[in-house]
KENUNU-721262 format. One record per atom (N, C-alpha, C, O, CB): atom name; x negated, z negated, y. Coordinates in Angstrom, 1 decimal, decimal comma. Glycine has a CB too. Layout:
// KENUNU-721262
<site atom="CA" u="X" w="Z" v="Y"/>
...
// end
This chain:
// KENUNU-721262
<site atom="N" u="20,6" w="43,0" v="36,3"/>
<site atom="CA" u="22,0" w="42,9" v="35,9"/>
<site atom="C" u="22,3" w="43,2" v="34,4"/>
<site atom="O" u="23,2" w="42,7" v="33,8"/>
<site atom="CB" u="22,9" w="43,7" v="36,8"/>
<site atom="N" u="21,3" w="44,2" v="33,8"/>
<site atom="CA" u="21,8" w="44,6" v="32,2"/>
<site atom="C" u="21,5" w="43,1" v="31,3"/>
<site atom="O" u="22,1" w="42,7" v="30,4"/>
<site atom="CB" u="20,6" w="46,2" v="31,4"/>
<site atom="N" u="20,4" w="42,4" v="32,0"/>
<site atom="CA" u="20,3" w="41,1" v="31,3"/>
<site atom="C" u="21,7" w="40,3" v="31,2"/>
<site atom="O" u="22,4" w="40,2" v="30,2"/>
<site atom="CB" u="19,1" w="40,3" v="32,1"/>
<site atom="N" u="22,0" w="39,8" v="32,5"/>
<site atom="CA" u="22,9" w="39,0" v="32,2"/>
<site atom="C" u="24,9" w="39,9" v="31,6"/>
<site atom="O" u="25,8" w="39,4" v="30,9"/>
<site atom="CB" u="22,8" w="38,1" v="33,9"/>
<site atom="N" u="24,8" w="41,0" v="32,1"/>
<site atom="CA" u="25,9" w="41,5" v="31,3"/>
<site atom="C" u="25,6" w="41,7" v="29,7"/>
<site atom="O" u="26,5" w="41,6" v="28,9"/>
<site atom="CB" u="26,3" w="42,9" v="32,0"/>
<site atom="N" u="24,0" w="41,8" v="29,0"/>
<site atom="CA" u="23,9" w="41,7" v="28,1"/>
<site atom="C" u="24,4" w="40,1" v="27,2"/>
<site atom="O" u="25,1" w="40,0" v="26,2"/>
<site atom="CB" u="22,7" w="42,2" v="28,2"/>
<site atom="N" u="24,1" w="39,4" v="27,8"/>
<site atom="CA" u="24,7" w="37,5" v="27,6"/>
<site atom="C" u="25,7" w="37,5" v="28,0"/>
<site atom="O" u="26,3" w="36,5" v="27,7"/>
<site atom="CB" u="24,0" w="36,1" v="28,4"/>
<site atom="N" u="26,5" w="38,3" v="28,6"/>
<site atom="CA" u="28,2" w="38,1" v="28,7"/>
<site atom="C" u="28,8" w="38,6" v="27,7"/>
<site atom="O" u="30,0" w="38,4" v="27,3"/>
<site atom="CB" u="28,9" w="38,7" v="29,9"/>
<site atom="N" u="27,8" w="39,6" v="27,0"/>
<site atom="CA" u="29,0" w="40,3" v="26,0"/>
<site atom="C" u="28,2" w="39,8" v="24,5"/>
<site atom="O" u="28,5" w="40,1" v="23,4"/>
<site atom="CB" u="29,0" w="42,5" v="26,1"/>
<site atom="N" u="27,2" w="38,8" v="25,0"/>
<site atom="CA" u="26,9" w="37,4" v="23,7"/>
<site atom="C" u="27,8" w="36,3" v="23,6"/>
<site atom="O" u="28,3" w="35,7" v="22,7"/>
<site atom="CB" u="25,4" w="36,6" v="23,8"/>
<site atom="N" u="27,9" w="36,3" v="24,9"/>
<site atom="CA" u="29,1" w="34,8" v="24,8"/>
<site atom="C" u="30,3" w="35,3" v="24,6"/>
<site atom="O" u="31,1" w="34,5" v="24,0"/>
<site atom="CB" u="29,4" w="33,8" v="26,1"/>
<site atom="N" u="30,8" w="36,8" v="25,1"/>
<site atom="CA" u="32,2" w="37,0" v="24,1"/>
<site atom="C" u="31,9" w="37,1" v="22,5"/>
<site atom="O" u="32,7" w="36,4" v="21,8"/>
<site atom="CB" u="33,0" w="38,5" v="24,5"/>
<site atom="N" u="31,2" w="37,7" v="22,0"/>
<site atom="CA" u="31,2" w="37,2" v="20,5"/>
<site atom="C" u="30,8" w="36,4" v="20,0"/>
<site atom="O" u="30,6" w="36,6" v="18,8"/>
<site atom="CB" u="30,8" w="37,6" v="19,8"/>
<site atom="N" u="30,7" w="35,2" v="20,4"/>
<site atom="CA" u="30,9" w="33,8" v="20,5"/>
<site atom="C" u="32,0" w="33,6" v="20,0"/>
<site atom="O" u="32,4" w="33,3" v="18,8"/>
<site atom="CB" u="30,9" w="33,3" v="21,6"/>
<site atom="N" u="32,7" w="33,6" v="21,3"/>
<site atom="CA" u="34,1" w="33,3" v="21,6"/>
<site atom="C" u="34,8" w="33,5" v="20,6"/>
<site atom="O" u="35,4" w="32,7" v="19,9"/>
<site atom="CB" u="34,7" w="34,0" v="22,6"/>
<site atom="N" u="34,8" w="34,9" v="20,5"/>
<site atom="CA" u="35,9" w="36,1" v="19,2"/>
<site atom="C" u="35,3" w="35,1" v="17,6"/>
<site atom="O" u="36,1" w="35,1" v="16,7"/>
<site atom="CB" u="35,0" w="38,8" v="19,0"/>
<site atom="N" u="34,4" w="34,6" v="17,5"/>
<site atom="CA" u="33,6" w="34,2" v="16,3"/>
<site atom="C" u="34,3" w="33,0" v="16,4"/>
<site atom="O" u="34,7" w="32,5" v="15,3"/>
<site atom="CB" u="31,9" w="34,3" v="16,3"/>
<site atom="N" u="34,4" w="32,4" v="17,6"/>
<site atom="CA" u="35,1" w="30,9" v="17,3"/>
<site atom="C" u="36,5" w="31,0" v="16,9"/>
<site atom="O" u="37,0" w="30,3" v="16,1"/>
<site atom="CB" u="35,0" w="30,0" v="18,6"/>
<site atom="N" u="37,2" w="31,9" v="17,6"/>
<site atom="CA" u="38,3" w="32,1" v="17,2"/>
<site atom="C" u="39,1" w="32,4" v="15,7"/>
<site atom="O" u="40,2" w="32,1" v="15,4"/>
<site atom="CB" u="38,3" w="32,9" v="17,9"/>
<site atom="N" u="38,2" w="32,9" v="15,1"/>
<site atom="CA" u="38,3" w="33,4" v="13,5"/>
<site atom="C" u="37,8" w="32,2" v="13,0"/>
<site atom="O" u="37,9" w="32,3" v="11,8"/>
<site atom="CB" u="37,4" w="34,8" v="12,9"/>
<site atom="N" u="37,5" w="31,5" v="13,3"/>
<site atom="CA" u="36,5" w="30,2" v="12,7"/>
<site atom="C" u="37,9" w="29,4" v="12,9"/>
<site atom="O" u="38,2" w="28,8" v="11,9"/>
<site atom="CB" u="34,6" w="29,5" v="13,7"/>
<site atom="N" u="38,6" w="29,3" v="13,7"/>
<site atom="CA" u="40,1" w="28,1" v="14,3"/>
<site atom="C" u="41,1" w="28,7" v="13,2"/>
<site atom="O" u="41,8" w="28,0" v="12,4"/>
<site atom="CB" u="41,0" w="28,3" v="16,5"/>
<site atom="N" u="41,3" w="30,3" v="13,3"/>
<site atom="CA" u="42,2" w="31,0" v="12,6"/>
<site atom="C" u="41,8" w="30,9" v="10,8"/>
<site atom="O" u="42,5" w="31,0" v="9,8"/>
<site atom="CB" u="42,3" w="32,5" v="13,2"/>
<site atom="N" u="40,8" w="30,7" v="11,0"/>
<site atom="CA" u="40,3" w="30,7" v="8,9"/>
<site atom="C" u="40,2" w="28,6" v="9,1"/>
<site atom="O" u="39,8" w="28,1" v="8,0"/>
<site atom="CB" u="37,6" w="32,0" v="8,2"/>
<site atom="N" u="40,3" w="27,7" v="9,9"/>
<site atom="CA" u="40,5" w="26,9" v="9,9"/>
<site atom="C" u="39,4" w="26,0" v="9,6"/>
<site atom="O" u="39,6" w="24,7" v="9,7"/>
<site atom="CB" u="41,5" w="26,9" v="9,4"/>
<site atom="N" u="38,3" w="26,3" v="9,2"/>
<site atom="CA" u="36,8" w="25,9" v="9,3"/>
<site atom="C" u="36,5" w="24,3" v="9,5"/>
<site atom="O" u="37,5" w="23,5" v="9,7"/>
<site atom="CB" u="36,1" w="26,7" v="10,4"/>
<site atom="N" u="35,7" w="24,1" v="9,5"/>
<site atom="CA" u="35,2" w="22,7" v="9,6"/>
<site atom="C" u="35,2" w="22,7" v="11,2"/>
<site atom="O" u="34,9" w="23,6" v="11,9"/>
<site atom="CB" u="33,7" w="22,4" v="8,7"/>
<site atom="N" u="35,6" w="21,5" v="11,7"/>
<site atom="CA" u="35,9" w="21,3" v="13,7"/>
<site atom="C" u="34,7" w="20,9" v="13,9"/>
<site atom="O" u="34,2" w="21,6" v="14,8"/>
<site atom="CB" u="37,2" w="19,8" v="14,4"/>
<site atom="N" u="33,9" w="20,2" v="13,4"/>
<site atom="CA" u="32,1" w="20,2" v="14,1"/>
<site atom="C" u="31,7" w="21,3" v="13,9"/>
<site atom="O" u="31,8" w="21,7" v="15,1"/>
<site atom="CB" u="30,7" w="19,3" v="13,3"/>
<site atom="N" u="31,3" w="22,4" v="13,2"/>
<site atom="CA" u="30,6" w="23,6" v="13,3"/>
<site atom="C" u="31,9" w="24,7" v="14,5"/>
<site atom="O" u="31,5" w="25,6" v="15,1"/>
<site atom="CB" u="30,4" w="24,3" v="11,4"/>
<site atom="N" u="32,8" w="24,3" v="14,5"/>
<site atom="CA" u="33,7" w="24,8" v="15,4"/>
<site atom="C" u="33,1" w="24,0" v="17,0"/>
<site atom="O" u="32,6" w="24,6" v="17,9"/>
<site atom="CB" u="35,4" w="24,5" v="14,8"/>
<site atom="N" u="33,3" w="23,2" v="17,0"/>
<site atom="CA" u="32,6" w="22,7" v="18,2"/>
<site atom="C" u="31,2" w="22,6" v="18,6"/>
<site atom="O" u="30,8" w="22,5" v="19,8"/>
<site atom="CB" u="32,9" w="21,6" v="18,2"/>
<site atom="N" u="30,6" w="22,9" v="17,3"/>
<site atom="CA" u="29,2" w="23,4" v="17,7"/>
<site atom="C" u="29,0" w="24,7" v="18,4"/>
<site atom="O" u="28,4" w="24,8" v="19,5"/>
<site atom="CB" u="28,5" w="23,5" v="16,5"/>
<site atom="N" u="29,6" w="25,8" v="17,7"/>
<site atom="CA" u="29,8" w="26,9" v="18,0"/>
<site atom="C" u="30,8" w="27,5" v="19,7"/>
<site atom="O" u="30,9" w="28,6" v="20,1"/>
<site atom="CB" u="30,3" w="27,1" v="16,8"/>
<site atom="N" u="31,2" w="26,3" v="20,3"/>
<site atom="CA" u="31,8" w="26,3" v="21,3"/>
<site atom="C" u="30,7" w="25,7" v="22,5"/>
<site atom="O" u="30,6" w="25,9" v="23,7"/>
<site atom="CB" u="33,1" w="25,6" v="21,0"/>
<site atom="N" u="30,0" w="25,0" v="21,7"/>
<site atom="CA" u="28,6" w="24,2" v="23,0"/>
<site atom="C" u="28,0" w="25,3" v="23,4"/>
<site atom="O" u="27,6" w="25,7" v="24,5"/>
<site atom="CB" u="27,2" w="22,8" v="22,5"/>
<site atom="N" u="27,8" w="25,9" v="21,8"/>
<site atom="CA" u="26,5" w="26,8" v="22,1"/>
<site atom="C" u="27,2" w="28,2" v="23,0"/>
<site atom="O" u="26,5" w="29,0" v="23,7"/>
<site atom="CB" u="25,7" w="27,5" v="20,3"/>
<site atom="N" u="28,5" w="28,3" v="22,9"/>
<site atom="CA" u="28,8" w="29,7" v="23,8"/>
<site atom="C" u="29,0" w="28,7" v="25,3"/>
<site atom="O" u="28,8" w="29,4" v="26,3"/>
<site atom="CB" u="30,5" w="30,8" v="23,1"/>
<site atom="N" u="29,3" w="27,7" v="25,4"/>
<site atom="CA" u="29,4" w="27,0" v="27,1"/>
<site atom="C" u="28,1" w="27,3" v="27,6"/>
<site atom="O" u="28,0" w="28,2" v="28,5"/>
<site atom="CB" u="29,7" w="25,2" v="27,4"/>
<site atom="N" u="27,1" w="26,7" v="27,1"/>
<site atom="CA" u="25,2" w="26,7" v="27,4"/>
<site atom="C" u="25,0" w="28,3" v="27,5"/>
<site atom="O" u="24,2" w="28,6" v="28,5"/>
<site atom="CB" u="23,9" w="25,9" v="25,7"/>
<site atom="N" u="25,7" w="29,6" v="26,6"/>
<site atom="CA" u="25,1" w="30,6" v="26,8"/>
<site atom="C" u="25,8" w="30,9" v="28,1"/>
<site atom="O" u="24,9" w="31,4" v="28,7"/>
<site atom="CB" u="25,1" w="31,5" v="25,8"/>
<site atom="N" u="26,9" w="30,9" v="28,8"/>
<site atom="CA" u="27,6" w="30,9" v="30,2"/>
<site atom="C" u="26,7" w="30,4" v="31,0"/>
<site atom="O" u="25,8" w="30,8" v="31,7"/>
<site atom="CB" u="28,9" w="30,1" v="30,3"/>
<site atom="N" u="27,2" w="29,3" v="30,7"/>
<site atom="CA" u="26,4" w="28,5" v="32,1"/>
<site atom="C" u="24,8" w="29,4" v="32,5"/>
<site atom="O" u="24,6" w="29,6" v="33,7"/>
<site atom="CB" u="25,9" w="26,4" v="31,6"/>
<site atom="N" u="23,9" w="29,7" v="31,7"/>
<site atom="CA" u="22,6" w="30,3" v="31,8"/>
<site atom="C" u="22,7" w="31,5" v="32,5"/>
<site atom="O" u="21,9" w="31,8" v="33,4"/>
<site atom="CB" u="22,0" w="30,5" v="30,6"/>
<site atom="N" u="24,1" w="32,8" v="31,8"/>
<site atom="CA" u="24,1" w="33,4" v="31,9"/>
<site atom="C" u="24,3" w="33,3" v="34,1"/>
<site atom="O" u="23,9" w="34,1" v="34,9"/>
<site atom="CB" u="24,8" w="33,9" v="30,6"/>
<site atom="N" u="25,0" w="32,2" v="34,3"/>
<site atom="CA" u="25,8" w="31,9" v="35,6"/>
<site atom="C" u="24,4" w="31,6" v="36,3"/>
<site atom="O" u="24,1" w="32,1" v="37,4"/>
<site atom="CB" u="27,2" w="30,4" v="35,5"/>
<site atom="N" u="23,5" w="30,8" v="35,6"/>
<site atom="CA" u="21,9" w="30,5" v="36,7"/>
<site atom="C" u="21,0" w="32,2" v="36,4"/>
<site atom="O" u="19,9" w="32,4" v="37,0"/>
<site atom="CB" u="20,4" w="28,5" v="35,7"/>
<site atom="N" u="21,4" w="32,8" v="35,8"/>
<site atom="CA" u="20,6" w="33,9" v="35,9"/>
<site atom="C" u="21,1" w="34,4" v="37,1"/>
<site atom="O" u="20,3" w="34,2" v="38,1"/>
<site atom="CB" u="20,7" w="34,9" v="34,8"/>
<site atom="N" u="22,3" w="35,0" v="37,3"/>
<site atom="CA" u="23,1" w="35,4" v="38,3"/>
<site atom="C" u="22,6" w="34,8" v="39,4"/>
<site atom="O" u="21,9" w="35,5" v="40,2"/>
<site atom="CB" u="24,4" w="35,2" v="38,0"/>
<site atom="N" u="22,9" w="33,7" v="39,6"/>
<site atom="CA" u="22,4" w="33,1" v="40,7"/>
<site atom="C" u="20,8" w="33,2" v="41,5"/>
<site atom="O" u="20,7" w="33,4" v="42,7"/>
<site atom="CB" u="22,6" w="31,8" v="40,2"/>
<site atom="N" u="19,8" w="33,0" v="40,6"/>
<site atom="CA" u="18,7" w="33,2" v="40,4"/>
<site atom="C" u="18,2" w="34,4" v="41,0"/>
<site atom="O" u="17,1" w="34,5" v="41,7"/>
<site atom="CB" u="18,6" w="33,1" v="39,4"/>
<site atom="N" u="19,0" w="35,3" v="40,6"/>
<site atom="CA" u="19,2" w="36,9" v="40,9"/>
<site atom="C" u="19,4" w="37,1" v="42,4"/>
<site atom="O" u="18,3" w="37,4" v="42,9"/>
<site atom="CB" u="20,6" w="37,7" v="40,1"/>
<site atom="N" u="20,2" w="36,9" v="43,0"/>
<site atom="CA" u="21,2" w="37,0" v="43,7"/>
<site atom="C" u="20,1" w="36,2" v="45,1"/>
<site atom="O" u="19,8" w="36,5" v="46,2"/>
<site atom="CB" u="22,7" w="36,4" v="43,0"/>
<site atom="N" u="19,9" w="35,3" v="44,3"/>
<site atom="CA" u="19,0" w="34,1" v="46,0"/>
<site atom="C" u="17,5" w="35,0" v="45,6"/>
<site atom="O" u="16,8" w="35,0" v="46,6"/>
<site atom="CB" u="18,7" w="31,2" v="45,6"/>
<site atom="N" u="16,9" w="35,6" v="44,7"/>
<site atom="CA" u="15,6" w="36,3" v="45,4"/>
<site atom="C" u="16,1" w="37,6" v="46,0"/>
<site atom="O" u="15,1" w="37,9" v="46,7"/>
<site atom="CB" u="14,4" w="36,7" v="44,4"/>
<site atom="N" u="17,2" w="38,6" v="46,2"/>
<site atom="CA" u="17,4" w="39,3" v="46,7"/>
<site atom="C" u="17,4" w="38,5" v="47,9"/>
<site atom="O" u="16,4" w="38,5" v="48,6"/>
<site atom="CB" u="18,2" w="40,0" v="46,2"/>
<site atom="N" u="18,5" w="37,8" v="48,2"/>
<site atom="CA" u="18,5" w="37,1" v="49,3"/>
<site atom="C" u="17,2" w="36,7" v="50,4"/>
<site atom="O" u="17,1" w="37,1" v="51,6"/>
<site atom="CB" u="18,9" w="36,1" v="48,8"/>
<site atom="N" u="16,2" w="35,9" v="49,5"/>
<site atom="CA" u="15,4" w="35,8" v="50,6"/>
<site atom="C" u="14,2" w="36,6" v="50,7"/>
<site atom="O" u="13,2" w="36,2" v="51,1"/>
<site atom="CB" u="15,0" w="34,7" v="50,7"/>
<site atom="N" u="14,5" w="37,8" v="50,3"/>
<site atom="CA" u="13,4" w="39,1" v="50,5"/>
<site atom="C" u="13,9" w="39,1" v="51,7"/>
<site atom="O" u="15,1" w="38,8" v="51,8"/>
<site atom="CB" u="13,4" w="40,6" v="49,6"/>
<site atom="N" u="13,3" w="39,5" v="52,7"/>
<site atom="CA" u="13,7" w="40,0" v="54,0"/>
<site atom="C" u="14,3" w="41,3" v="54,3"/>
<site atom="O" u="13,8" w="42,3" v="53,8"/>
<site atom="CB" u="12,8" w="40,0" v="54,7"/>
<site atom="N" u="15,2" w="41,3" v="54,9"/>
<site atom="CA" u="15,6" w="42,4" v="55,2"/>
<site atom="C" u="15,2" w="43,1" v="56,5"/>
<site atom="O" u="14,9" w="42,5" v="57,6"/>
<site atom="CB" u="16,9" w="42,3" v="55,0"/>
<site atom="N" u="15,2" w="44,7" v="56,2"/>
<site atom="CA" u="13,9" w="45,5" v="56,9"/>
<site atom="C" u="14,9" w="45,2" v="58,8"/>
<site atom="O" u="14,1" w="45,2" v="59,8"/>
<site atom="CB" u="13,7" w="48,0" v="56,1"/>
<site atom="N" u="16,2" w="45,0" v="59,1"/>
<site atom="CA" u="16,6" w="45,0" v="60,0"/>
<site atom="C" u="16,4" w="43,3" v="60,6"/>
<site atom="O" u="16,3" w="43,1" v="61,8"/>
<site atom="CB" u="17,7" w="45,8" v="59,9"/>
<site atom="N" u="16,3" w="42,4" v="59,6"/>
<site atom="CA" u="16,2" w="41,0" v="60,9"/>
<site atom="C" u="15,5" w="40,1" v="59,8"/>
<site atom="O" u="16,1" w="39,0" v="59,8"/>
<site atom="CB" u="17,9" w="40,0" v="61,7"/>
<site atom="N" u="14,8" w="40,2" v="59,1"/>
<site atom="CA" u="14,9" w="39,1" v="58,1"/>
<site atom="C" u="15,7" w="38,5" v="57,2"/>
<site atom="O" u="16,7" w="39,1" v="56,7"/>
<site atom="CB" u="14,8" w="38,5" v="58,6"/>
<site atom="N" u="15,4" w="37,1" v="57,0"/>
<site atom="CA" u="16,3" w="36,8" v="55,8"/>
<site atom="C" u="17,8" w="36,5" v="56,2"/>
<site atom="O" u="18,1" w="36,5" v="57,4"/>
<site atom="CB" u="15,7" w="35,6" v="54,9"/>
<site atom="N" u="18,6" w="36,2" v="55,3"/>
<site atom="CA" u="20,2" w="35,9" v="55,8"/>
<site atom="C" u="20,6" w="34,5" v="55,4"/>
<site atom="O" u="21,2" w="34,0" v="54,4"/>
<site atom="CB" u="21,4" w="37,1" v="55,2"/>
<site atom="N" u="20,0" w="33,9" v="56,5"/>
<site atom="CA" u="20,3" w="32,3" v="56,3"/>
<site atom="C" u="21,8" w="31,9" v="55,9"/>
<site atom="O" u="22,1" w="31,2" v="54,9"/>
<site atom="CB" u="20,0" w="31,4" v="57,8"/>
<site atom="N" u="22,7" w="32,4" v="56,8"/>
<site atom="CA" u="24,0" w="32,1" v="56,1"/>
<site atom="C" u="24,5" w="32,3" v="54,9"/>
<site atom="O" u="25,4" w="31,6" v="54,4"/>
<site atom="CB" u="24,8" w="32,6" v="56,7"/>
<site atom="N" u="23,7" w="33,7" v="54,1"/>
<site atom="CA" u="24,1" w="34,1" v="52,8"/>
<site atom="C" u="23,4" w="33,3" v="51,8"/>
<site atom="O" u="23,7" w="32,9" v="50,7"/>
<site atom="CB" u="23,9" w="35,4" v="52,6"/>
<site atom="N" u="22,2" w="33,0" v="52,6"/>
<site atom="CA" u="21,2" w="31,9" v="51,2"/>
<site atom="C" u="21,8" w="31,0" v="51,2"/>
<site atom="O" u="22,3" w="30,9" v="50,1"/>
<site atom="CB" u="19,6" w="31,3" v="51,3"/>
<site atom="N" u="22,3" w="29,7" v="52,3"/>
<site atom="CA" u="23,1" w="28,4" v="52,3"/>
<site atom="C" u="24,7" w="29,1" v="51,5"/>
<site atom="O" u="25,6" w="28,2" v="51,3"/>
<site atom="CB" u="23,4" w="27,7" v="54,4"/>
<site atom="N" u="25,1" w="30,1" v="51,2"/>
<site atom="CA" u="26,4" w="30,1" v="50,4"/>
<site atom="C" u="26,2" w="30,5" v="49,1"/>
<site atom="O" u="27,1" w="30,4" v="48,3"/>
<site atom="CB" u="27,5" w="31,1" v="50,9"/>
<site atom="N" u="24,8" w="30,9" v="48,7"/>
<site atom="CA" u="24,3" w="31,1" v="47,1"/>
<site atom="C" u="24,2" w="29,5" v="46,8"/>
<site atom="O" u="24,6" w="28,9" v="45,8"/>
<site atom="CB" u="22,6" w="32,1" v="46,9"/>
<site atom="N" u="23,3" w="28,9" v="48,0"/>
<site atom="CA" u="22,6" w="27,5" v="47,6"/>
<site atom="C" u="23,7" w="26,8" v="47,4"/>
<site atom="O" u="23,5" w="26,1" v="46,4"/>
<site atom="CB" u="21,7" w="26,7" v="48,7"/>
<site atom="N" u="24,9" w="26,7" v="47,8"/>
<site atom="CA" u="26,1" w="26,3" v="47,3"/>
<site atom="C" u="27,0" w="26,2" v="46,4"/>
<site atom="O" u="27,8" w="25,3" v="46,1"/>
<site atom="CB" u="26,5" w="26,6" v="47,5"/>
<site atom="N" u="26,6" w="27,5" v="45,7"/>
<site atom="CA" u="27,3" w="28,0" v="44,7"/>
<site atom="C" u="26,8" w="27,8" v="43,7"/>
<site atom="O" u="27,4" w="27,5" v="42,6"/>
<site atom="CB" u="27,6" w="29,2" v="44,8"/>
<site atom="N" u="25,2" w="27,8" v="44,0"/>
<site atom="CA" u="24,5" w="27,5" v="42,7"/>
<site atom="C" u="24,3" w="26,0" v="42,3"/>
<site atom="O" u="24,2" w="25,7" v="41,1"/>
<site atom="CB" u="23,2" w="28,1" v="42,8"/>
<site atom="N" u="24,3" w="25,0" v="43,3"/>
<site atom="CA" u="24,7" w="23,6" v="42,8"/>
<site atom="C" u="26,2" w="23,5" v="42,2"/>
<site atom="O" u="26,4" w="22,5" v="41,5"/>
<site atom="CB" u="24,7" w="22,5" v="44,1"/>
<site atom="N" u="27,1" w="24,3" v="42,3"/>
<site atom="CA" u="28,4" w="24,0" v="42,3"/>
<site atom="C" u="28,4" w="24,5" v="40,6"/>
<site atom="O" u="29,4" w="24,2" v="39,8"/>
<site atom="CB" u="29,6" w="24,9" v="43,7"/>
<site atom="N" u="27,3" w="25,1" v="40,3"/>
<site atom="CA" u="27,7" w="26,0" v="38,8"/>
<site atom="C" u="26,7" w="24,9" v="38,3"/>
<site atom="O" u="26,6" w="25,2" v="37,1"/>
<site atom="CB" u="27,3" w="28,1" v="38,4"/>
<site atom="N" u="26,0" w="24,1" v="38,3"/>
<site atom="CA" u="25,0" w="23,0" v="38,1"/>
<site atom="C" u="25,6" w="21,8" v="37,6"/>
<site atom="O" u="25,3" w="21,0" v="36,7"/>
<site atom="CB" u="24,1" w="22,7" v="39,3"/>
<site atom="N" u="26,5" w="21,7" v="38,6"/>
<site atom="CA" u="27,7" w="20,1" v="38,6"/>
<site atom="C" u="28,2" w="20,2" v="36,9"/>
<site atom="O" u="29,0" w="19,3" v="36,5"/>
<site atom="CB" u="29,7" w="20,4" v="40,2"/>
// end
């Protein structure tokens, strides 16, 4: 988890960086560049998470095994952040 909260508090200074870049009025391609590159660091930061989350998942758990219903709602979630 320090990984991906580490890339959340990269893509907020992103953000804050794009923002000063709209407010000092900058050139709109390097402004829009600078907006792809903080979406792509999200989205990654969102398949880390995910990633995370479905190997906990299908480790087995010591009382029944894996939790089919919880993997089919990651497997979900994680096409849905893919789309």
């Amino acid at each position: 988890m320090d990984d991906i909260l580490g890339r959340l508090r990269r893509v907020e200074g992103q953000i804050r960086a794009v923002q000063r870049m709209i407010v000092e009025r900058r050139d709109c391609h390097l402004i829009a560049q600078q907006m792809t590159a903080a979406r792509v660091a999200l989205e990654r930061a969102g398949v880390k998470l995910m990633a995370t989350s479905m190997a906990d998942c299908i480790r087995p758990k010591a009382e029944g095994g894996v939790d089919r219903s919880e993997l089919g709602r990651l497997t979900d979630t994680f096409m849905k952040l893919l789309s």
